[in-house]
KOLRODREN-561989 format. One record per atom (N, C-alpha, C, CB): z, x negated, y negated. Coordinates in steps of 0.001 Angstrom, whole numbers, padded with zeros to 6 digits, always signed. Glycine has a CB too. Example, Ala and Ser with C-alpha at 12.3 -4.5 7.8 and 13.67 -1.06 7.14 Angstrom:
! residues 2
+007800-013190+005690;+007800-012300+004500;+007800-013200+003300;+009046-011308+004473;+007080-012850+002250;+007140-013670+001060;+007870-012900-000030;+005725-014084+000598;
***
This chain:
! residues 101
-024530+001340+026183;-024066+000576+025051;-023388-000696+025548;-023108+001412+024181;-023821-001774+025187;-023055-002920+025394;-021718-003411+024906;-023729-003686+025102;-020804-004218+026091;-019089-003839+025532;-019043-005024+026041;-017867-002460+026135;-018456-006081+025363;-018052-007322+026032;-016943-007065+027406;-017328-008277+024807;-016840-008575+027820;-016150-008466+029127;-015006-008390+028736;-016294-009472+030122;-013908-007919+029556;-012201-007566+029046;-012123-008868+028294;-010731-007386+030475;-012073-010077+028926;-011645-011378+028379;-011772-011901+026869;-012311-012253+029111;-013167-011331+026856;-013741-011736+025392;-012799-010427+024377;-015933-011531+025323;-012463-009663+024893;-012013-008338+024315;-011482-009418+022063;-009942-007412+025898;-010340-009940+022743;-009372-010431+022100;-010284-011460+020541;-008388-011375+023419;-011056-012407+021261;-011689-013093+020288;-013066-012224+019182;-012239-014326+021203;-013517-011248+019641;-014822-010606+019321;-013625-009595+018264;-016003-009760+020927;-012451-009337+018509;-011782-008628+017367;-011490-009242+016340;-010728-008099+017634;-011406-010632+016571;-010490-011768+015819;-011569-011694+014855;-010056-013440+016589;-013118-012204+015712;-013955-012508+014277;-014419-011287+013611;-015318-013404+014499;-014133-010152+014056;-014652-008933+013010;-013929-008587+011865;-014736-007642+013652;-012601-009306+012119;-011730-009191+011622;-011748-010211+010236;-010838-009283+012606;-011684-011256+011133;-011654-012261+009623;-013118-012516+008942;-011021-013993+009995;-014437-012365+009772;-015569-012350+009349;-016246-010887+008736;-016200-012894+010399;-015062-010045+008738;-015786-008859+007996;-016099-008540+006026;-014805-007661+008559;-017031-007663+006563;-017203-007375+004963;-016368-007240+003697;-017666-006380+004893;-014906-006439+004049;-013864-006475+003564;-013219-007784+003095;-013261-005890+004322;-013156-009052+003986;-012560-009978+003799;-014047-010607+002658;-011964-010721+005331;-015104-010649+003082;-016256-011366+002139;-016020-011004+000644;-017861-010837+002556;-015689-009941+000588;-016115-009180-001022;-014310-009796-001298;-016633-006654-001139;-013468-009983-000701;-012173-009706-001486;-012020-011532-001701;-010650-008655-000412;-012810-012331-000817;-012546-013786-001245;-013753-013876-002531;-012811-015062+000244;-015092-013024-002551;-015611-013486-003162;-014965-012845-004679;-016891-013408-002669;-014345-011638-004633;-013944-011177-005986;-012653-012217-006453;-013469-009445-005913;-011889-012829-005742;-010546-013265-006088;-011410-014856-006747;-009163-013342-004463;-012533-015311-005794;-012978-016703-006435;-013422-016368-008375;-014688-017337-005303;-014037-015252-008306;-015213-014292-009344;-014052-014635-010840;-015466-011834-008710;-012648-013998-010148;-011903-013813-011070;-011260-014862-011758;-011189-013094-010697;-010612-015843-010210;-010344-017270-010829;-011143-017919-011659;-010217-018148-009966;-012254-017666-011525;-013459-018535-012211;-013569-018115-013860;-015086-018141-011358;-013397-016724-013751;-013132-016230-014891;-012164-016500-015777;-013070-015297-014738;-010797-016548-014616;-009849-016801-016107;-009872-018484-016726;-007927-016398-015685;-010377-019480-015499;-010478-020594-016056;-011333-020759-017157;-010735-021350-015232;-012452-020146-017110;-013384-020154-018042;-012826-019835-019962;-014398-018985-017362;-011797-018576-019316;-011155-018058-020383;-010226-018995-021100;-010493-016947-019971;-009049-019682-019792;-008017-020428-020421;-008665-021798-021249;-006939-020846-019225;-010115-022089-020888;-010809-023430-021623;-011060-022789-022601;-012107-024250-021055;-011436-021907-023054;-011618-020812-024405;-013089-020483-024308;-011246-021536-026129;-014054-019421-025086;-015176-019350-025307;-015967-020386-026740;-015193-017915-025368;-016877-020501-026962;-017550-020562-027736;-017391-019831-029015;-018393-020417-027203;-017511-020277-030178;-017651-019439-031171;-018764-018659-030760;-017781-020061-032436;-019481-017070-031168;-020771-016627-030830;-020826-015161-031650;-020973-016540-029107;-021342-014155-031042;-021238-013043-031387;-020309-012552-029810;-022801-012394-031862;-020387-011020-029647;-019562-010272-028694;-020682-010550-027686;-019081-008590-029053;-021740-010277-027771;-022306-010078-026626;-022882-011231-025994;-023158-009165-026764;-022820-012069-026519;-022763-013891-026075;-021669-014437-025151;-022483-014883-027465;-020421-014023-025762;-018726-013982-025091;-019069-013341-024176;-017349-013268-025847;-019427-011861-023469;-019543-011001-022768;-020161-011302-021690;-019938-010171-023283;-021708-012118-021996;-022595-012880-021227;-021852-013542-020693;-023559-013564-021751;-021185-014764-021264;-020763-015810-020628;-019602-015549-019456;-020340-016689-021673;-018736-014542-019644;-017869-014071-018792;-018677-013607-017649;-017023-013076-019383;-019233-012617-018061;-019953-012274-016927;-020766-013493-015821;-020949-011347-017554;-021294-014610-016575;-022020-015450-015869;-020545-016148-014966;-023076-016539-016973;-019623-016946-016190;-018248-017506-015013;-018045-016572-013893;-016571-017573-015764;-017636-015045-014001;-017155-014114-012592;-018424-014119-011690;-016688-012288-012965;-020110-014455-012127;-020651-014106-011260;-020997-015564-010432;-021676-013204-011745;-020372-016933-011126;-020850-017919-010551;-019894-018307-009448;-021135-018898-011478;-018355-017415-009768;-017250-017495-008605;-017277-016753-007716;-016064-017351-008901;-017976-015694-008006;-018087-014465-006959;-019151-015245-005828;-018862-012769-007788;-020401-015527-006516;-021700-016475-005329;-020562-017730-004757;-023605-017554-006541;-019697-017929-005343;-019724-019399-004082;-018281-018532-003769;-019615-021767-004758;-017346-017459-003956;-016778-017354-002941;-017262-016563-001500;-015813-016959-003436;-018450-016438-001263;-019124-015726-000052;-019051-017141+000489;-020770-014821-000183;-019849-017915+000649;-019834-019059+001373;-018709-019497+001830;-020315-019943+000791;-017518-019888+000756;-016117-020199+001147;-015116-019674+001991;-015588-020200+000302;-015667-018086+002016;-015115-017853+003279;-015909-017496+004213;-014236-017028+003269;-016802-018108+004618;-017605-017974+005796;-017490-019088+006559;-018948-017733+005540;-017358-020563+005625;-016700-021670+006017;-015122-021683+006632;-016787-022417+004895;-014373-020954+005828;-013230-020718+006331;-013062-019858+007804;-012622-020115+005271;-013698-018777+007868;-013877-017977+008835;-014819-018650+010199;-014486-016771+008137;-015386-019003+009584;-015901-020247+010950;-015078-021235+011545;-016993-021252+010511;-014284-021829+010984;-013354-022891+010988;-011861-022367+011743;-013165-023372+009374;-011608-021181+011309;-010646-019977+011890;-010586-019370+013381;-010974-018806+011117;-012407-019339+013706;-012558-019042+014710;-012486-020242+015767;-013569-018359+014616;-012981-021167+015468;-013120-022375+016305;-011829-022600+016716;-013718-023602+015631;-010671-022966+015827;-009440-023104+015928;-008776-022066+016944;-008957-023054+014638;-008934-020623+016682;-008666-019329+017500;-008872-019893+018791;-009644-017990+017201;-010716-019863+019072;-010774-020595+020723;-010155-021136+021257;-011435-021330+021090;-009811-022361+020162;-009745-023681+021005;-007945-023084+021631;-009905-025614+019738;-007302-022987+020779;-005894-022636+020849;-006069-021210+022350;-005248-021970+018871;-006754-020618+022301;-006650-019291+023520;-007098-019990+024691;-007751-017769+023274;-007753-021697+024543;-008509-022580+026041;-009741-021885+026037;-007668-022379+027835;-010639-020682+025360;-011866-020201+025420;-012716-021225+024965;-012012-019017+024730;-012441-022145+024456;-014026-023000+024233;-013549-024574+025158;-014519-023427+021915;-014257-024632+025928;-014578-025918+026575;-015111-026937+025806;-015433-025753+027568;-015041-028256+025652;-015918-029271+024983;-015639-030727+025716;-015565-029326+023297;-016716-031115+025966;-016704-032336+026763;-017729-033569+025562;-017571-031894+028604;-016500-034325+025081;-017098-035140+024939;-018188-036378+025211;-016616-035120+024797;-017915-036342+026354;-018909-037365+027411;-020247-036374+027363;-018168-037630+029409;-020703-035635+026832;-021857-034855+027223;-022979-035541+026004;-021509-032964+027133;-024008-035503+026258;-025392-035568+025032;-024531-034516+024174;-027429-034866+025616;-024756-034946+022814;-025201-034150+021469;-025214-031882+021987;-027465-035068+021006;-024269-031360+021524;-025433-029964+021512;-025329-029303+022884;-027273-030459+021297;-024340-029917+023808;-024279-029179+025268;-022882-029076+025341;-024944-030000+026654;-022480-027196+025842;-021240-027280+025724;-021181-026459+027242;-020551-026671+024241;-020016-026730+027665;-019803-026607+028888;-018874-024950+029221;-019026-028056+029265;
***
């Protein structure tokens, strides 16, 4: 079974950590919900119930899809920062485009 080297030990926890499933579903439910109550505090539509119902459902499901992305952006951005701060990522500006040292 493959086990990273001691060194890497520290960063390969960091991103399971902030890049895990747990954290995906709980940014995407908290976006789902915000989205929802804004939707709510602008008010609904006059309609029937199951029009109102629809539409809620569509606001929580249009916050829920973009909070997956938002924290994957975040969690990417988290990690880079992590590296850079532990000296694990090297970067040489003087290099071509796309080569990291």
């Amino acid at each position: 079974m493959w086990k990273p080297d001691e060194d890497h030990q520290n960063y390969l926890t960091r991103i399971n950590k902030v890049l895990s499933d747990r954290a995906f579903l709980t940014s995407a439910i908290a976006f789902g919900l915000f989205n929802l109550s804004f939707g709510l505090w602008f008010g609904l539509p006059d309609g029937s119930n199951i029009e109102k119902i629809s539409l809620c459902w569509g606001y929580f499901l249009v916050g829920f899809v973009c909070g997956l992305p938002a924290w994957g952006i975040y969690g990417v951005i988290d990690i880079i920062a992590y590296l850079s701060r532990a000296g694990l990522l090297n970067l040489n500006t003087h290099l071509p485009m796309g080569v990291v040292v």
